[in-house]
C-alpha positions in Angstrom: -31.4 5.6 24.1 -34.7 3.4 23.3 -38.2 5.0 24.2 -40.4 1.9 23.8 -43.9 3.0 22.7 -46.5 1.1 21.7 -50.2 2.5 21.2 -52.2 0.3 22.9 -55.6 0.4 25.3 -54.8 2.0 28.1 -55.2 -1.8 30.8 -52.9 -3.1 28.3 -50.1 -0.8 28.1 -50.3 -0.4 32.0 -49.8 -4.0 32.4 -46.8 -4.3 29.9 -44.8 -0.8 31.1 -42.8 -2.4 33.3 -41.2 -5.5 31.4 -41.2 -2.8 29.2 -38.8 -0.5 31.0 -36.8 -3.7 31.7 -36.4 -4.5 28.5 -34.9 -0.9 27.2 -32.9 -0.8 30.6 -31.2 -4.5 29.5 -31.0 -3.3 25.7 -29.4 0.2 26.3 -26.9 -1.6 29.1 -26.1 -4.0 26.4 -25.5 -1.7 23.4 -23.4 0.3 25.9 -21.0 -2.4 26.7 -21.1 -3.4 23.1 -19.7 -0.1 22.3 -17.5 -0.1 24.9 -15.8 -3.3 23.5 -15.9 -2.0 20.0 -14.0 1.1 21.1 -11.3 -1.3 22.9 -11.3 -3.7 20.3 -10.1 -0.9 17.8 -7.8 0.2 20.3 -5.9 -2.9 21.1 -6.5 -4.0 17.0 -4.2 -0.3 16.7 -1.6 -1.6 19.7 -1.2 -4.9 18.1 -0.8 -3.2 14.4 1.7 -0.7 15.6 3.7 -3.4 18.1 4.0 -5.4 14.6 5.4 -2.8 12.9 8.1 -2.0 15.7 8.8 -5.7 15.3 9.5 -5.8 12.2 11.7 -2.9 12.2 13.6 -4.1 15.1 14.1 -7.6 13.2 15.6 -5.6 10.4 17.7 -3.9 12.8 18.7 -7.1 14.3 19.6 -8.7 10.9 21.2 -5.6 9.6 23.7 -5.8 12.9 24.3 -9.9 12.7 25.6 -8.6 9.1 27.6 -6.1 10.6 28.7 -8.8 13.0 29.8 -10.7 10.7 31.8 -7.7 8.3 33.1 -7.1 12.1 34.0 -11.1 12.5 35.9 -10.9 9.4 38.0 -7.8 10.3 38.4 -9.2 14.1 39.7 -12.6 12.5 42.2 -10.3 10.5 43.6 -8.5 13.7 44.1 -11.6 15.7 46.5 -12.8 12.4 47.6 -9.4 12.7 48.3 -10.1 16.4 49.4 -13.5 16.3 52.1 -12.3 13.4 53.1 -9.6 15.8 53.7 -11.8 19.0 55.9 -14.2 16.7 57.9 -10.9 15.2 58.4 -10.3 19.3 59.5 -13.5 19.9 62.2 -13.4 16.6 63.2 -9.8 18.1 63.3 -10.5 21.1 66.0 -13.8 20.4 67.7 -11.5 18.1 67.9 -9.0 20.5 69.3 -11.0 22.7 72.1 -12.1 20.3 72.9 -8.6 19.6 73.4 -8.0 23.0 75.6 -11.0 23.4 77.8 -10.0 20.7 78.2 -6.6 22.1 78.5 -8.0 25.5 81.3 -10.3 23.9 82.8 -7.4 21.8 83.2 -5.0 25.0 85.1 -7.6 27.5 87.4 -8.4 24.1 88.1 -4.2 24.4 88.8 -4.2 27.7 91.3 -7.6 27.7 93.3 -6.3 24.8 94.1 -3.1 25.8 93.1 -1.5 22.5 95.1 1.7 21.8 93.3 5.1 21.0 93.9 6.8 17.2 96.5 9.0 18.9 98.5 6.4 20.5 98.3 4.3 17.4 100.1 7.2 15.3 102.6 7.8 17.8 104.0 4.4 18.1 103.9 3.7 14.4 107.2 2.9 11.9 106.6 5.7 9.7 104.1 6.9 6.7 102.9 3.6 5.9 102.6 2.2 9.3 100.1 5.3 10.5 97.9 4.4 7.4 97.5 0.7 7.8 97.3 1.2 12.0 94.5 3.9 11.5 92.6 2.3 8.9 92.7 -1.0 11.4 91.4 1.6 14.3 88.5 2.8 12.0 87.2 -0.5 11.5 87.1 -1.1 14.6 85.2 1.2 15.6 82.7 1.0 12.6 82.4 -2.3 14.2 81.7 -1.5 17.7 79.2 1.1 16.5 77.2 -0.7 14.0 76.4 -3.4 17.2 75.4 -0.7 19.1 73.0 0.5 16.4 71.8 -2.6 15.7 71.0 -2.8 19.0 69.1 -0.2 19.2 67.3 -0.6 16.6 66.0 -4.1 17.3 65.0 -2.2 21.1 63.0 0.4 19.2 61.2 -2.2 17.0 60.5 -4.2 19.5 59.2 -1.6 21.4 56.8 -0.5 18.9 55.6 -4.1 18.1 54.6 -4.7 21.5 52.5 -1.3 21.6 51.2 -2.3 18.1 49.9 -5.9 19.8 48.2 -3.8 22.6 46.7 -1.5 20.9 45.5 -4.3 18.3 44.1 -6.2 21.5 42.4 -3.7 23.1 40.6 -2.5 19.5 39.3 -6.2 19.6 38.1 -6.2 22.9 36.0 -2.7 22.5 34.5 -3.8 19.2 33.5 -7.3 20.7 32.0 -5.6 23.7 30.0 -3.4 22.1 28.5 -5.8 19.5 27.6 -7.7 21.9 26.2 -4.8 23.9 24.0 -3.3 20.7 22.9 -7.1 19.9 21.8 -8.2 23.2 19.5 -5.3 23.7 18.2 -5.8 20.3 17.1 -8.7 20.5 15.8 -8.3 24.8 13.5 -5.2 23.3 12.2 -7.6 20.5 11.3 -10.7 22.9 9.4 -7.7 25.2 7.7 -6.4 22.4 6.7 -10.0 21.5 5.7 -10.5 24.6 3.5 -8.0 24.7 1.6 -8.0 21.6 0.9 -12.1 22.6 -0.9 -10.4 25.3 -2.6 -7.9 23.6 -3.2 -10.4 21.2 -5.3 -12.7 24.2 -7.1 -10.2 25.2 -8.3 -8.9 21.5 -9.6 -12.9 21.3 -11.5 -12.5 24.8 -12.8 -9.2 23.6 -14.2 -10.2 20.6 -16.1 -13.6 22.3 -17.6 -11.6 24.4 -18.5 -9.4 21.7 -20.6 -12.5 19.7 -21.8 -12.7 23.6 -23.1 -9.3 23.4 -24.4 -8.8 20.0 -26.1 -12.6 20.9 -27.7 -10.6 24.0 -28.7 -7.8 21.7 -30.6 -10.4 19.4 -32.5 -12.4 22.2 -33.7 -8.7 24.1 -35.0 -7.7 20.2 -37.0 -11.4 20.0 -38.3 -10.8 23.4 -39.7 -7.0 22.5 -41.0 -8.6 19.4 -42.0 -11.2 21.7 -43.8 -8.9 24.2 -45.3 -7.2 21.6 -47.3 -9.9 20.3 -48.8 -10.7 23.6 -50.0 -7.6 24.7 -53.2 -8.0 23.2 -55.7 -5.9 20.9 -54.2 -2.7 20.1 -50.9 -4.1 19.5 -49.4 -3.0 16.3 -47.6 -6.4 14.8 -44.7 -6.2 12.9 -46.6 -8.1 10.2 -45.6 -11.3 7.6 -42.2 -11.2 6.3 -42.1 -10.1 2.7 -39.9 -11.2 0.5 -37.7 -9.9 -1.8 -35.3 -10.3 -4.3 -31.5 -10.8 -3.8 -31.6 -11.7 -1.0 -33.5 -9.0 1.0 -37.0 -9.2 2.6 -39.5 -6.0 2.4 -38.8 -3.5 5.9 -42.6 -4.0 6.8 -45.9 -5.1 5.3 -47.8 -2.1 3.8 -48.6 -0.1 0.4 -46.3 1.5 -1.1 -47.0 5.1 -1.6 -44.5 6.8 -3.1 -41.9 5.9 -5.2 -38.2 6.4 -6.0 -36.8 9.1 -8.5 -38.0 12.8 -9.1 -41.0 13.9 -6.6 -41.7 17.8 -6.3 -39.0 19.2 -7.5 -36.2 16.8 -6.4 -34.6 13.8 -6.0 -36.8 11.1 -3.9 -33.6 9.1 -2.7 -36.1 5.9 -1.3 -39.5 4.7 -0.9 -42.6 5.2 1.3 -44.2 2.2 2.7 -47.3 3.4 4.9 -48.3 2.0 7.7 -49.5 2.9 11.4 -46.9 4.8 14.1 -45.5 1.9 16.0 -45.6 -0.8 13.7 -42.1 -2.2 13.9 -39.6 -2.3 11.4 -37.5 -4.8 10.4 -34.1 -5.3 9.0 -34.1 -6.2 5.3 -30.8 -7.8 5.2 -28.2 -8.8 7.7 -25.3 -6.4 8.3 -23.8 -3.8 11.1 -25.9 -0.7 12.2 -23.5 2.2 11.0 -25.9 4.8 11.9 -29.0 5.1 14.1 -29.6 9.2 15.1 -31.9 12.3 14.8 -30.8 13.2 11.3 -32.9 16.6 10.3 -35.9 15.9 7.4 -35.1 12.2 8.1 -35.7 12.1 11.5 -34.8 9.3 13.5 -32.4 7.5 11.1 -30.8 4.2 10.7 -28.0 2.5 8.8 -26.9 -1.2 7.9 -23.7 -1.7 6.4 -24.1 -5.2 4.5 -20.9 -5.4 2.9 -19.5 -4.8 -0.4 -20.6 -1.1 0.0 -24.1 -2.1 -0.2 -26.5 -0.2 3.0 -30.1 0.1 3.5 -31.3 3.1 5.4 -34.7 3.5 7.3 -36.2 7.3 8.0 -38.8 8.8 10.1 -39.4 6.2 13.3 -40.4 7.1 16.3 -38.1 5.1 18.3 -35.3 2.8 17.7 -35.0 -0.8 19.3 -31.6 -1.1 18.3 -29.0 1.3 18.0 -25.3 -0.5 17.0 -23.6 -3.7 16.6 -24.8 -6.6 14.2 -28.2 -7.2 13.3 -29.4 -10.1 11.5 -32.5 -10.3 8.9 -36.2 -9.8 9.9 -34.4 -8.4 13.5 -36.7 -5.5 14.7 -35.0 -2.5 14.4 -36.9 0.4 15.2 -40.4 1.6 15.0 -42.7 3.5 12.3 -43.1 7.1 13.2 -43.2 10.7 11.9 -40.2 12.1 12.4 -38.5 14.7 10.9 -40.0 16.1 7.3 -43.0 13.9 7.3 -46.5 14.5 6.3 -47.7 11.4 8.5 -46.2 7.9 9.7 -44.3 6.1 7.1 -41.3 4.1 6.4 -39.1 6.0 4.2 -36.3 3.2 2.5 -33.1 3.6 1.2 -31.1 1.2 -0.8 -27.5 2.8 -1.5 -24.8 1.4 -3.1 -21.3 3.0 -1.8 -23.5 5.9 -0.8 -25.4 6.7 -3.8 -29.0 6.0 -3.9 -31.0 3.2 -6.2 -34.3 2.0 -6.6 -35.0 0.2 -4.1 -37.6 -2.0 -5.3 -34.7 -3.3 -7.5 -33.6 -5.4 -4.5 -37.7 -6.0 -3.0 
């Protein structure tokens, strides 16, 4: 990922290669497992998001139901009224039942003590015309008698009947309904707590992931200082990364050299940045704090890199010959990569960008 070169004397570079090599072996370990947290720190920032969302939706299920619940609690409390007037309605049958039975009990024993004659025996034995009238009509009423308590009878059988099928059919209706409230609420509500459960975890995890993201991007700053580090004591030859320059709004100048071209129209077209000259190798550093977005072969820019700073404000650094760093944070004056030739280039140079949510400006509007 890093090829560390620096033009140097040939005793000098012999004796720095290998911290060398250890250095880019730590840096590209370290921006690996960098991006390997990133990538699960999107994913479990996704898992959380979406284990939310479920939450939420189950909570409105769960509130929606105790609503139902209670529409349900309402009916229920009107069905055991409904029940508790029915078991009293079978306990009034029931005693008037009982009386009508009585009373047909009683009428049936007076039949049989008496001896009470048939119609026909009634008009044989009777003193003429007037007699059979009165005797018959006394005979009819009788048996009106006799059969409206065996009606009655059966009536209050066949209503009592139907109010005890009405009570169990009533109690069974509330016992379903009950159970499967119950069933639908508890499992709300268990699904909820597991999902809870889960995103706390996910949740602990995202929080370890992210300190030892700080750890790594902290790693990524101390292996640049000690490049920069090395660099300075390797001796004549070295290429220097030079004074910081300052700028203004808050930005410091890339590296220390002329500028030789400028921003706007050159040849033709739009010149998008600035040139800054300067020898291949010298390193480059970051002109503002931010997150590396980009760093990649990118055709006439060559090797290309990107800083985010926020607030759709990036800076954007063409034509090195190597990077030093290749993601994660990157604070100011932080080497970045190194002056080169790469891609359209008529010799080493720093070509700078300043671009504001992707569109080009001056440059030296911000140096």
């Amino acid at each position: 990922m890093l090829v560390f070169l620096v033009v140097v004397g040939v005793g000098a570079f012999s004796a720095a290669r290998a911290p060398g090599q250890a250095l880019q072996e730590r840096l590209s370990e370290t921006e690996d497992k960098l991006a390997e947290a990133e990538q699960k720190e999107g994913v479990l920032t996704t898992d959380i998001s979406a284990a939310s969302e479920r939450i939420s939706t189950l909570q409105v299920e769960v509130a929606d139901l105790r609503n139902k619940e209670a529409v349900a609690a309402a009916e229920l409390a009107a069905k055991q009224k409904e029940l508790d007037d029915a078991r009293a309605r079978l306990v009034e049958l029931r005693a008037r039942l009982q009386q009508a039975v009585e009373v047909l009990e009683n009428r049936l024993i007076a039949i049989y003590k008496s001896s009470e004659p048939d119609l026909l025996t009634v008009v044989l034995e009777s003193d003429g015309f007037d007699d059979v009238l009165e005797r018959t009509e006394y005979v009819e009423r009788l048996e009106d008698q006799d059969s409206s308590i065996v009606g009655r009878v059966r009536e209050l059988r066949n209503e009592m009947q139907e109010t005890v099928q009405t009570v169990r059919t009533a109690r069974d209706e509330i016992a379903r309904r009950e159970a499967e409230l119950e069933r639908t609420r508890t499992g709300l509500e268990a699904r909820t707590a597991e999902l809870a459960s889960a995103r706390a975890e996910q949740r602990e995890t995202l929080g370890a992931i992210r300190i030892h993201k700080e750890e790594l991007e902290g790693d990524l700053s101390e292996i640049s200082k000690q490049i920069e580090k090395q660099l300075a004591e390797i001796g004549d030859g070295t290429l220097p990364a030079g004074p910081i320059r300052g700028g203004s709004s808050g930005f410091i100048w890339p590296i220390d050299g002329p500028l030789t071209s400028g921003f706007g129209s050159r040849w033709g077209r739009m010149h998008e940045g600035i040139d800054v000259s300067a020898p291949s190798g010298t390193p480059i550093r970051a002109a503002k704090s931010g997150e590396i977005v980009l760093a990649a072969y990118s055709g006439g820019y060559g090797n290309y890199t990107c800083i985010s700073h926020g607030g759709g404000l990036s800076t954007c650094y063409a034509h090195q010959t190597s990077f030093a760093r290749t993601s994660g944070s990157i604070s100011q004056g932080s080497i970045l990569g190194y002056v080169g030739s790469t891609g359209n280039s008529t010799g080493p140079h720093l070509h700078f960008e300043v671009r504001i949510n992707g569109s080009a400006v001056d440059p030296l509007g911000y140096l």
